[in-house]
KEGUVO-255038 format. One line per field, with one value per residue (C-alpha): residue number from 1; residue in three letters; chain; x, y, z. Coordinates in steps of 0.2 Angstrom, whole numbers, plus 5000, padded with zeros to 4 digits. Example, Ala and Ser with C-alpha at 12.3 -4.5 7.8 and 13.67 -1.06 7.14 Angstrom:
residues 2
pos: 1; 2
code: Ala; Ser
unit: A; A
xx: 5062; 5068
yy: 4978; 4995
zz: 5039; 5036
This chain:
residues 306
pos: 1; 2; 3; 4; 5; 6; 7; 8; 9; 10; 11; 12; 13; 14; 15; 16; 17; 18; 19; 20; 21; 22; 23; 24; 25; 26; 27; 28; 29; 30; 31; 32; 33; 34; 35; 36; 37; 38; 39; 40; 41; 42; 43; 44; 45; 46; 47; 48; 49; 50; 51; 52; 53; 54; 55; 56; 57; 58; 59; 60; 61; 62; 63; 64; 65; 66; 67; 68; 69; 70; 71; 72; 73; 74; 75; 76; 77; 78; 79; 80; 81; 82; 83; 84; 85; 86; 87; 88; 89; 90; 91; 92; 93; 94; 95; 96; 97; 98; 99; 100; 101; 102; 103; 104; 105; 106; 107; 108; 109; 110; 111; 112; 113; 114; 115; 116; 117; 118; 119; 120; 121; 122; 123; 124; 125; 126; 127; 128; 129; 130; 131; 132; 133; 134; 135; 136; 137; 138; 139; 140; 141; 142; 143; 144; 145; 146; 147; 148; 149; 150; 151; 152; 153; 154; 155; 156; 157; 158; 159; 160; 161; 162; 163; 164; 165; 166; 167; 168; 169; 170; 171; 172; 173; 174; 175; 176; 177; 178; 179; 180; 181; 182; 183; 184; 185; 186; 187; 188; 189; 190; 191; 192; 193; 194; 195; 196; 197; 198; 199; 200; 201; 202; 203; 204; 205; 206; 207; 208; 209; 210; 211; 212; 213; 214; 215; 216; 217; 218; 219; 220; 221; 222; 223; 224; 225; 226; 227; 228; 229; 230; 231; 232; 233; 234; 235; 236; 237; 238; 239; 240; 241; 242; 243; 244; 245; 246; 247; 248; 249; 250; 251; 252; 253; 254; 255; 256; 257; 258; 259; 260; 261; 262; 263; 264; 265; 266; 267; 268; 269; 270; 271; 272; 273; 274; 275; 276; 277; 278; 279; 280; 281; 282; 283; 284; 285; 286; 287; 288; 289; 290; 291; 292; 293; 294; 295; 296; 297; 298; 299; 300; 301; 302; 303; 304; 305; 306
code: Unk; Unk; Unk; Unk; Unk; Unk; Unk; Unk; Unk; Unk; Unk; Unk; Unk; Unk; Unk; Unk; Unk; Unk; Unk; Unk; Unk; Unk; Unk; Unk; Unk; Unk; Unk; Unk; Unk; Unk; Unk; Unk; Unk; Unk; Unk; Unk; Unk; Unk; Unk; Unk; Unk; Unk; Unk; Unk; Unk; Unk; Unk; Unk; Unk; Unk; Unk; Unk; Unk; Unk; Unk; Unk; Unk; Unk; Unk; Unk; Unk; Unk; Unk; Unk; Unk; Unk; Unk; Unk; Unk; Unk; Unk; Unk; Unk; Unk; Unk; Unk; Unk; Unk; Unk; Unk; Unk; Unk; Unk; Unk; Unk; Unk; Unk; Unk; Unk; Unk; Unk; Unk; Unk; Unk; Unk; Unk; Unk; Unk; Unk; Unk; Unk; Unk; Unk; Unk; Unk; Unk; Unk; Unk; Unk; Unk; Unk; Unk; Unk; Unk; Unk; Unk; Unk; Unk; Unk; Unk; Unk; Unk; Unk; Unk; Unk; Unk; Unk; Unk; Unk; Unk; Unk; Unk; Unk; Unk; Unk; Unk; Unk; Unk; Unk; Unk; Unk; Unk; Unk; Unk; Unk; Unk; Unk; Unk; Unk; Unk; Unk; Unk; Unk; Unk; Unk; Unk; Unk; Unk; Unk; Unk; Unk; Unk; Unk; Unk; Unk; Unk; Unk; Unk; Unk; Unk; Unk; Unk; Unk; Unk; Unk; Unk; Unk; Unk; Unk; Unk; Unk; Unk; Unk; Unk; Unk; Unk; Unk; Unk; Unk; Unk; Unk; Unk; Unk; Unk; Unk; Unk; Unk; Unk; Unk; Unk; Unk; Unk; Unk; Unk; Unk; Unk; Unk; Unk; Unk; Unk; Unk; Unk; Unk; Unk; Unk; Unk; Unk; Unk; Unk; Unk; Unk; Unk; Unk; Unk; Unk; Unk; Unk; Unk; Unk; Unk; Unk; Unk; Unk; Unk; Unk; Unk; Unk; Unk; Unk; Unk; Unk; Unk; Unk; Unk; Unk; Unk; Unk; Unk; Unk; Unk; Unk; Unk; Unk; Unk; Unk; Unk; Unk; Unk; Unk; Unk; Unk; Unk; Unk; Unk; Unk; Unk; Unk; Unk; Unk; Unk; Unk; Unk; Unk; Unk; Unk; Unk; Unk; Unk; Unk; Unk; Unk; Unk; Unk; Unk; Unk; Unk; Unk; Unk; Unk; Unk; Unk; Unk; Unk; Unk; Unk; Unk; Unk; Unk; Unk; Unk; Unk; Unk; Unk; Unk; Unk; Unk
unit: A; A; A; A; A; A; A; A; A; A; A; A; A; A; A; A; A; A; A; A; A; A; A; A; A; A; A; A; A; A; A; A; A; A; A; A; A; A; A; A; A; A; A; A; A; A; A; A; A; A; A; A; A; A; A; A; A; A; A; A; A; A; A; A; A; A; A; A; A; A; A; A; A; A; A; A; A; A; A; A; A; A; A; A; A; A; A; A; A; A; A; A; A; A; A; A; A; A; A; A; A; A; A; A; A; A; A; A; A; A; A; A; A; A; A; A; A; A; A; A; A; A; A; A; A; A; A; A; A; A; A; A; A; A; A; A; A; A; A; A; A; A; A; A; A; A; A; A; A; A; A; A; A; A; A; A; A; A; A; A; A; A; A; A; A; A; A; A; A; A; A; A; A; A; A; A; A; A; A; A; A; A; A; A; A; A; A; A; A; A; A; A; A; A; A; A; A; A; A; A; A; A; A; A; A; A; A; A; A; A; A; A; A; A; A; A; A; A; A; A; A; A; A; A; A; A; A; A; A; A; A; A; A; A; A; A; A; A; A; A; A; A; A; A; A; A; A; A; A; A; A; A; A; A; A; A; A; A; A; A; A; A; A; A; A; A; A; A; A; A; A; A; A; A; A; A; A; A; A; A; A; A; A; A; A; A; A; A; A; A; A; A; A; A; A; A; A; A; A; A; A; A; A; A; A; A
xx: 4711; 4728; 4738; 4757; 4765; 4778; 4798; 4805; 4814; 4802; 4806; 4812; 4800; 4814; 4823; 4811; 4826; 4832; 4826; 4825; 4823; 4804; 4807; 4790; 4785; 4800; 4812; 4829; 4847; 4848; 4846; 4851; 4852; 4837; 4840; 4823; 4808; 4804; 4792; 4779; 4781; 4772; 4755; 4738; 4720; 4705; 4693; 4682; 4667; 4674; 4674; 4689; 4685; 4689; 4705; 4709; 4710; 4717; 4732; 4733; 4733; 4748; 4756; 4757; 4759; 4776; 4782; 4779; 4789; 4805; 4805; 4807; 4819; 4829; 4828; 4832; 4846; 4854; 4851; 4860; 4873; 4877; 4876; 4890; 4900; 4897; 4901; 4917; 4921; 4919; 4927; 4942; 4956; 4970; 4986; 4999; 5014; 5031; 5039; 5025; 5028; 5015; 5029; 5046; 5050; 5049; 5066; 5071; 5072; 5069; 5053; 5044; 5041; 5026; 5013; 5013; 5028; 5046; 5053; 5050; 5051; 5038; 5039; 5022; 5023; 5025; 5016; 5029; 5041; 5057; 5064; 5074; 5090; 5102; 5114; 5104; 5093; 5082; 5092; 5092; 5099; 5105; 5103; 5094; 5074; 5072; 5085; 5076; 5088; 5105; 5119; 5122; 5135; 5147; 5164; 5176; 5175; 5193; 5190; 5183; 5178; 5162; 5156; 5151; 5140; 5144; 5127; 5113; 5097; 5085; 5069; 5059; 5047; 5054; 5044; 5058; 5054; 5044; 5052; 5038; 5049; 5058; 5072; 5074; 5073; 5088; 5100; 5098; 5098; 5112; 5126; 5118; 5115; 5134; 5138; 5128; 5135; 5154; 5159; 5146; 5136; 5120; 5129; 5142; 5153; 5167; 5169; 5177; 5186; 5176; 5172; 5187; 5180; 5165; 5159; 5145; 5141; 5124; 5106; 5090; 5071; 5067; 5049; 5047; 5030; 5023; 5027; 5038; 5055; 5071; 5090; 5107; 5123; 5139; 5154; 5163; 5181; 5182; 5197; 5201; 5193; 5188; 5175; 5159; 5142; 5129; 5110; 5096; 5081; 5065; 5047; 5030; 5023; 5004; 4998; 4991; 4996; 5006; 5025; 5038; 5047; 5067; 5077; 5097; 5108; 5124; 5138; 5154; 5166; 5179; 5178; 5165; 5155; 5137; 5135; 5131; 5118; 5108; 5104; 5093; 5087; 5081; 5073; 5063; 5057; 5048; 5029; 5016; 5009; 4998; 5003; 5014; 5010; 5015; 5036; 5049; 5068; 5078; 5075; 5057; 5043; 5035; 5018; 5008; 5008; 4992
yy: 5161; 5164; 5179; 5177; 5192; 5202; 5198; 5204; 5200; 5190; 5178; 5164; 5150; 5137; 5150; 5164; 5173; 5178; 5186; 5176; 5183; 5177; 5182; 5181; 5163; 5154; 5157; 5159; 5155; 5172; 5175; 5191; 5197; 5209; 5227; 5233; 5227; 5209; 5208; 5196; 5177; 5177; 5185; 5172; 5181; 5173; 5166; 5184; 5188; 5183; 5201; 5212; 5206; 5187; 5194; 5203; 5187; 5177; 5190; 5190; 5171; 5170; 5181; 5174; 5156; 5167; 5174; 5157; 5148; 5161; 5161; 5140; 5141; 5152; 5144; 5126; 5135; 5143; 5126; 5116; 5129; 5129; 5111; 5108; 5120; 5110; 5094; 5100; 5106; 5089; 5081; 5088; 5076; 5087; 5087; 5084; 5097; 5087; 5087; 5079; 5062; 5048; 5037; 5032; 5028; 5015; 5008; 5018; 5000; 4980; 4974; 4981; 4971; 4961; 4968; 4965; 4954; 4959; 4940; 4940; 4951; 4948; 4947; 4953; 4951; 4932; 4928; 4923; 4927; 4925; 4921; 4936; 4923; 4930; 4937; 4944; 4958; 4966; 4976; 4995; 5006; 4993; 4993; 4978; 4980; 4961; 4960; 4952; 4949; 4954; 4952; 4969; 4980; 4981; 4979; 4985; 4974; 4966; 4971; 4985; 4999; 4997; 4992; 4972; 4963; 4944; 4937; 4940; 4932; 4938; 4933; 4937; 4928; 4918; 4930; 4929; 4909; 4898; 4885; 4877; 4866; 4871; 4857; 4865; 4882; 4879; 4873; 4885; 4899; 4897; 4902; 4918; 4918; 4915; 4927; 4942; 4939; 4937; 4939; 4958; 4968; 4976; 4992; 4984; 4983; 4969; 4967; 4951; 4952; 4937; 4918; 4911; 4893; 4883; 4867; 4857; 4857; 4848; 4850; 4840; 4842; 4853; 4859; 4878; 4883; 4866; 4863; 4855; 4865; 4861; 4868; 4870; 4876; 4878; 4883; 4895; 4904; 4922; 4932; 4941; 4937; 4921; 4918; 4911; 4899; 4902; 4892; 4893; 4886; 4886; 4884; 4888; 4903; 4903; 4917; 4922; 4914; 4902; 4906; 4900; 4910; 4910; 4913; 4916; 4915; 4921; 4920; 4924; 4910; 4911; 4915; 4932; 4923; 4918; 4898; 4888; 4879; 4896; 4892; 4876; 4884; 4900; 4889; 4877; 4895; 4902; 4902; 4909; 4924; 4923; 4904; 4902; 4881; 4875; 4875; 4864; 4863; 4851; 4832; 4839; 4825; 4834; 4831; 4836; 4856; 4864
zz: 4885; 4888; 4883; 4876; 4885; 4878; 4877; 4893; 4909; 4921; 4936; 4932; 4938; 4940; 4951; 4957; 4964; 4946; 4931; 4913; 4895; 4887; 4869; 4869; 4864; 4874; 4887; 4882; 4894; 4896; 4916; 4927; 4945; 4947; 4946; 4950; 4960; 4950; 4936; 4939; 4932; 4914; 4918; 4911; 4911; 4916; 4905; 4897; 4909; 4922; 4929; 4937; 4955; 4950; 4939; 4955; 4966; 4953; 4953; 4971; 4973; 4959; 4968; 4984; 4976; 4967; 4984; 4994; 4980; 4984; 5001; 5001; 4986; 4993; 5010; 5003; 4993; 5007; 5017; 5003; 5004; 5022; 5023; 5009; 5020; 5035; 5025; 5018; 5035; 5045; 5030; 5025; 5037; 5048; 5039; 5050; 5052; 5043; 5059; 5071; 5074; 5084; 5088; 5084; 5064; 5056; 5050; 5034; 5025; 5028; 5035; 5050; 5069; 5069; 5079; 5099; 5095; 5098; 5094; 5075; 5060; 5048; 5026; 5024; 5005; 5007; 5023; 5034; 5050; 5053; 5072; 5081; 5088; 5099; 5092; 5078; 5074; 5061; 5047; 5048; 5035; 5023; 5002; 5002; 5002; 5005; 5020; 5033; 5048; 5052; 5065; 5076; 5070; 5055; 5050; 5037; 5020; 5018; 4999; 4992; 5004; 5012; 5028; 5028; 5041; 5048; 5044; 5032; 5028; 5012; 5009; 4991; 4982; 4965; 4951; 4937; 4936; 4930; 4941; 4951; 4962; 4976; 4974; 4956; 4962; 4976; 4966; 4953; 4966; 4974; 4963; 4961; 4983; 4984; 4970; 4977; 4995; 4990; 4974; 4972; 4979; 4976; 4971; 4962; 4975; 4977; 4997; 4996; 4982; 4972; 4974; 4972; 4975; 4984; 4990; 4994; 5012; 5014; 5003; 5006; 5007; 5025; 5029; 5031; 5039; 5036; 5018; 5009; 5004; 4999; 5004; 4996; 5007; 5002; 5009; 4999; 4998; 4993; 4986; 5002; 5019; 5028; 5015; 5021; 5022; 5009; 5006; 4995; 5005; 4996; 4997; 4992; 5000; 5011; 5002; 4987; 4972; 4983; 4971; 4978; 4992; 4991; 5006; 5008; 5022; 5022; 5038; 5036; 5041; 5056; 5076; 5070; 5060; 5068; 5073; 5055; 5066; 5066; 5049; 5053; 5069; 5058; 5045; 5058; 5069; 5050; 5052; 5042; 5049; 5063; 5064; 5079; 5079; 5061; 5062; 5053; 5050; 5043; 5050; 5051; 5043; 5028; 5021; 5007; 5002; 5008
């Protein structure tokens, strides 16, 4: 019969390598680094009469069994150990010193090249890309996120300081609408486009000096990337300065949800302001990405929205 031995400290016989407190009828969370050659684990006699030679083998098989156990714990421990250092190792990523660079930066603001082509600057948010013209480039260090080209170089606004550009173009997608048709949506943007282009800025700023006065130029339906859009241009006269050409074109976008996109164009009038034909030759060059067949423009036979 088995024999409860006395509380002491004994091997641990989930983890041979440490002692644990037996309180004498069950082990307790008390646990220890040996300090002294290890007690054996609890200790079980043989069955009486079985005679001291059999005890003896009994012992020695036990302890064997006990030292067997530690070896492999210890080796699987110190495995496991080693192999989390190796892991960590082979997985922590190579932080890059703040002044190492793999290539020339990004623009600080505006919409990045399209990849492997120089031609067009792409609006990744709405799926589409807009046509590099001569004569025009894409923004760099400007205050509008949503500018996507520009003409080269700057000028001195006629009205409050500031520096002013002869051509603008934005693209954003409509989210503060519920409007779900583009005619709808043009005509109701393009105060706002002629507004934020001559009358203030996006800091505030009056370069022009105001809106003084507008007209309408031309509207009508236009396909954009293969569906159907809709236009409004006016011509508008501003406090100080030539004034300038502003439209509303919008469309539904090829992406997502499919919200309507709304893009503005705004060129300065006079000898320094870009051709007002690159309005209708930007809108007809707009494709969804990785779509280089599907174009429009105004005159341009529209079908039903995909």
């Amino acid at each position: 019969m088995s024999m409860t031995p006395p509380p002491g400290w004994y091997r641990d016989p989930s983890y041979p390598l440490v002692e644990r407190w037996w309180d004498g009828t069950a082990w307790t969370d008390h646990r220890r680094q040996p300090e002294a050659p290890q007690q054996p684990l609890i200790p079980t006699q043989s069955p009486s009469g079985g005679g001291p030679g059999r005890g003896k083998a009994v012992a020695l098989v036990t302890a064997a069994a006990v030292l067997v156990a530690a070896i492999v714990t210890g080796a699987v421990l110190l495995r496991g150990e080693d192999s989390g250092d190796e892991a960590a190792t082979q997985t922590t990523p190579a932080v890059a010193s703040p002044t190492e660079t793999d290539g020339p930066s990004p623009s600080p603001t505006g919409p990045s090249p399209s990849a492997g082509d120089p031609s067009v600057v792409t609006d990744e948010l709405d799926g589409i890309t807009f046509p590099i013209l001569d004569g025009w480039a894409r923004p760099q260090y400007v205050v509008d996120h949503d500018m996507v080209l520009t003409t080269p170089g700057t000028y001195d606004c006629p009205g409050d300081p500031g520096l002013c550009r002869h051509g603008r173009v934005v693209s954003r997608t409509a989210t503060a609408t519920d409007e779900t048709s583009p005619k709808a949506l043009a005509e109701g943007d393009i105060k706002d486009a002629a507004d934020s282009a001559y009358d203030h800025d996006v800091v505030g700023s009056r370069p022009f000096r105001g809106v003084t006065s507008h007209r309408l130029v031309k509207s009508g339906s236009v396909a954009v990337a293969g569906r159907a859009g809709y236009f409004v241009r006016w011509k508008v006269k501003t406090g100080v300065g030539p004034g300038g050409y502003v439209e509303s074109l919008a469309f539904p976008s090829s992406v997502g949800s499919q919200s309507l996109v709304i893009v503005r164009f705004a060129f300065d009038a006079g000898a320094d302001g870009p051709p007002l034909s690159d309005m209708d030759r930007i809108t007809k060059g707009i494709r969804s990405v990785g779509d280089k067949g599907a174009g429009g423009g105004v005159g341009s036979s529209i079908g039903p929205s995909k």
